[in-house]
N, C-alpha and C positions, 0 to 999 in steps of 0.2 A: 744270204738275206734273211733266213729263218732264223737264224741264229740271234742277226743283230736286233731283228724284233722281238724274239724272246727276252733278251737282255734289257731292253727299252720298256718292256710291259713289268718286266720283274724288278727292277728300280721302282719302278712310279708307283708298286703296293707294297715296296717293305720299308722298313724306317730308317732313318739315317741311325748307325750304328754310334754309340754312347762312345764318347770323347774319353781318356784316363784324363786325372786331374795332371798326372806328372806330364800329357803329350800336352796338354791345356796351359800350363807353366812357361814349360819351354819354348812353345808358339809364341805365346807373348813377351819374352824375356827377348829373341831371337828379332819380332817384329819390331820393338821398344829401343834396340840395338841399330836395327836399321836406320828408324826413326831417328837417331841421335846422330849417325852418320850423315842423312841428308838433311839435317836443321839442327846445325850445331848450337844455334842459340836455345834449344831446348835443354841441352848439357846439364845447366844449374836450377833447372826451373820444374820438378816432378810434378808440380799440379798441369802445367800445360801439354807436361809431355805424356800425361794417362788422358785428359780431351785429345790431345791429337790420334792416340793410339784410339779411344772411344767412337772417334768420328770416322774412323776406318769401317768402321760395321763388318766383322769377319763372321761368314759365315762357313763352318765345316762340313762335308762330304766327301761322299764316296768318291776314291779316284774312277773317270769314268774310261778308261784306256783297259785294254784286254788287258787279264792276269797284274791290272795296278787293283793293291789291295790297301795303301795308305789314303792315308785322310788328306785332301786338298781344300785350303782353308782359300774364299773367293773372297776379295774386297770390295764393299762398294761403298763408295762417296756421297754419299746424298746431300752435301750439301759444301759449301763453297768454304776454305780457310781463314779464319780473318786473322788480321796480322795480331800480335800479342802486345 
């Protein structure tokens, strides 16, 4: 139990640790991939397919699982798709 407290109080006062721009790339090239697989009409259309990617709002952090020391990127939607 002491442990897992430490770990919770020791997160909440250091910073999230700086992204490389090459892990910052690949995230998005990988995410952008996905995207084009579940909304194949984005295929031909690059302006819709950086809003769609945009409207993902990713935010990255620490893995929070013992001994996970990669970056886990969270999505959140904040608002609804309109169609194109």
């Amino acid at each position: 139990m002491k442990q897992g407290l430490f770990q919770v109080l020791k997160r909440a006062f250091t910073r999230e640790p700086k992204l490389h721009p090459v892990e910052q790339a690949m995230a998005k090239r990988w995410i952008k991939q996905r995207l084009l697989v579940v909304f194949p009409d984005l295929r031909n259309n690059p302006r819709a397919l950086e809003r769609a990617y945009q409207s993902l709002s990713l935010t990255p952090r620490a893995g929070t699982e013992e001994g996970e020391l990669e970056t886990v990127f969270e999505v959140g939607v904040h608002e609804e798709p309109t169609q194109l």
